[in-house]
C-alpha positions in Angstrom: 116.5 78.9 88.0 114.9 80.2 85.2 113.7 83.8 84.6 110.4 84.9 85.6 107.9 85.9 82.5 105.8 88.1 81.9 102.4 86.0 82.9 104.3 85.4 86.2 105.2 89.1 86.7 101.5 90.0 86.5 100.8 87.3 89.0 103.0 88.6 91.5 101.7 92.1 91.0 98.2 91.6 91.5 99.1 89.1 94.7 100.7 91.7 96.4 99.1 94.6 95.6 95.7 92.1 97.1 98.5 91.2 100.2 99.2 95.5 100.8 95.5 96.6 100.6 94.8 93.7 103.0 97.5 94.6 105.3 97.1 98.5 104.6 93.1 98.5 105.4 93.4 96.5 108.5 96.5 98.1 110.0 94.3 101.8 109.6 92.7 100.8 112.7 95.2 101.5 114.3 95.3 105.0 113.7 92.3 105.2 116.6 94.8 103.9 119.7 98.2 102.2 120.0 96.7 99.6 121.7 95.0 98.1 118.1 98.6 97.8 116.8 99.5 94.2 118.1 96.0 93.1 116.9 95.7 94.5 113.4 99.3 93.2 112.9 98.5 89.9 114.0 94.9 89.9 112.2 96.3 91.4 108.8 98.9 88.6 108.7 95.8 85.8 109.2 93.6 87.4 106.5 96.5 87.8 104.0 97.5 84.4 104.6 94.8 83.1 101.7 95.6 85.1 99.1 99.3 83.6 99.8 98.3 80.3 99.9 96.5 80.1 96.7 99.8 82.1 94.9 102.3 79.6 96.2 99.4 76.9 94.4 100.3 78.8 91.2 103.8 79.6 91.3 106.2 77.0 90.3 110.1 78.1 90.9 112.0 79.7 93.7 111.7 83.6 94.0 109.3 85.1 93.7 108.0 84.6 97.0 111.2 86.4 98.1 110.3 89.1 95.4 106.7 89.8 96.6 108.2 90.5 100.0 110.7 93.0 98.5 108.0 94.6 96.8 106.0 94.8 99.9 108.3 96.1 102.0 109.2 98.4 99.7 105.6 99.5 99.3 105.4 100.1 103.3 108.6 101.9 103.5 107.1 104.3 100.4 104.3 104.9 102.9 106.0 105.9 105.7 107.8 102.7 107.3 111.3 102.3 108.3 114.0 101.5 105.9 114.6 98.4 108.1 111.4 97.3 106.8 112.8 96.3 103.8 115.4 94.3 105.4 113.3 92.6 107.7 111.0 91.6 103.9 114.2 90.6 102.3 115.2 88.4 105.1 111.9 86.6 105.8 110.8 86.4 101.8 114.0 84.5 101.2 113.7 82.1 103.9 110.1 81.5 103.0 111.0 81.0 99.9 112.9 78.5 101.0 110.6 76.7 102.7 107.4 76.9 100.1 110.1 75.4 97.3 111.0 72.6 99.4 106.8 72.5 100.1 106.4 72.2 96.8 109.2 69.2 96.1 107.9 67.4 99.0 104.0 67.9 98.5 103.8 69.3 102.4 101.4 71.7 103.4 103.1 72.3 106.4 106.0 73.5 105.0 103.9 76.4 103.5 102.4 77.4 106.9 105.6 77.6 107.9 106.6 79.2 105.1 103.8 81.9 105.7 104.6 82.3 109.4 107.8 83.6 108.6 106.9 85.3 105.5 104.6 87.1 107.9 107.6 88.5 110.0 108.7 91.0 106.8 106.6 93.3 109.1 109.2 93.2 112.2 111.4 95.9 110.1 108.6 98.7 111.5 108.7 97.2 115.1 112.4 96.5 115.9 113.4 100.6 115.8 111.0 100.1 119.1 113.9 98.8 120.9 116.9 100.8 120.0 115.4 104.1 118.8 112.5 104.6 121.5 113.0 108.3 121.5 113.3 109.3 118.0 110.0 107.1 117.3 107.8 108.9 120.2 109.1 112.2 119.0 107.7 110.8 115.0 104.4 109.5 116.7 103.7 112.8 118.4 104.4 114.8 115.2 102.0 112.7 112.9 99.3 111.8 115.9 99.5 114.0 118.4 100.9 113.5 122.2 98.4 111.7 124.0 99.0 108.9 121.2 102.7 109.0 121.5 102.3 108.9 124.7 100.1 105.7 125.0 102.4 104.1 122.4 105.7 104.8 123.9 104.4 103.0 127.2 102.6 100.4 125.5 105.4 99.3 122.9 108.4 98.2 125.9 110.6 95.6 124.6 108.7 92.4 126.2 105.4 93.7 124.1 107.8 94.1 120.8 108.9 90.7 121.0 105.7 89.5 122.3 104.1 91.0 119.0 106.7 89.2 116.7 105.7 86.3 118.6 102.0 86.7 117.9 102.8 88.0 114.3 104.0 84.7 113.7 101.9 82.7 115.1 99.2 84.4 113.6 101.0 83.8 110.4 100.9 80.2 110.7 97.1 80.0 112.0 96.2 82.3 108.5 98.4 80.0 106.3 96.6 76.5 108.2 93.1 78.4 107.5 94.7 79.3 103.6 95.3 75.8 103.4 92.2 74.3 104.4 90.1 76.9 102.2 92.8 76.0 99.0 92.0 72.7 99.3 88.3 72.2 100.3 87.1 75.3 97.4 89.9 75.9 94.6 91.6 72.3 94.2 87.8 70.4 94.5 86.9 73.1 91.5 90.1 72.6 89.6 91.0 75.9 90.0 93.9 74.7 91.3 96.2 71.6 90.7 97.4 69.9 94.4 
């Protein structure tokens, strides 16, 4: 594996900092009720999923899809997520990784959906404290949004709706990443934009 240059560095910076403000601006609407939260997660994930796309088009070694994760993660934990956050980036940006070089040896578009779908789950880091640390979170929530939020939250987010999220966050994931593909190929590859 060879070292990333600069070029590429750039690259990854302006694809993630594209893939945050997506995910930041469309997670806000939230802020109005807990019960936007499985929606915007789910609807961030499908609108990021283009600008994804059309960077795995351009990037042409293993990493650095595990990197912009990192540096996602790490962004959201800057901003107030939990630390698991990270982990849960980590974890999904190297097995997507995976999957998108193995897309890319094989020519398979389907390997990069799938690729995004779990790419897509670096978010489950801010969900999975749901299920083990129920209190402390409500106590967080009413702080920074007041009790009648909290409340709402705490008896919206049980365990079932957690993993139900993850469920939708992923399958949201690989609807975005089929959409991503489709638009890569019908626009950027027919202008030579990009190579196929």
């Amino acid at each position: 594996m060879r070292i990333i240059n600069p070029r590429e560095l750039i690259t990854l910076g302006i694809f993630s900092v594209i893939m945050v403000a997506i995910t930041m601006v469309i997670n806000m609407l939230a802020v109005f009720t807990p019960l936007l939260i499985p929606i915007t997660k789910s609807l961030s994930g499908i609108v990021a999923a283009i600008p994804f796309v059309l960077y795995v088009s351009r990037v042409n070694q293993a990493g650095p899809i595990a990197l912009m994760a990192v540096i996602i993660g790490l962004v959201m934990v800057l901003a107030g997520d939990y630390i698991l956050t990270l982990a849960s980036a980590l974890i999904a940006g190297v097995i997507s990784d995976l999957l998108c070089s193995a897309a890319r040896r094989r020519g398979s578009p389907l390997l990069v959906v799938l690729g995004y779908g779990v790419f897509n789950l670096w978010s489950a880091g801010g969900l999975l404290p749901l299920i083990f640390m129920r209190q402390e979170i409500a106590q967080q929530v009413a702080q920074q949004l007041g009790d009648q939020y909290a409340g709402v939250f705490t008896a919206l987010f049980t365990v079932p709706v957690v993993c139900w999220t993850l469920v939708g966050i992923f399958i949201s994931g690989l609807a975005g990443a089929g959409i991503g593909v489709r638009i890569l190929h019908q626009h950027f590859v027919r202008a030579g934009l990009v190579q196929k």
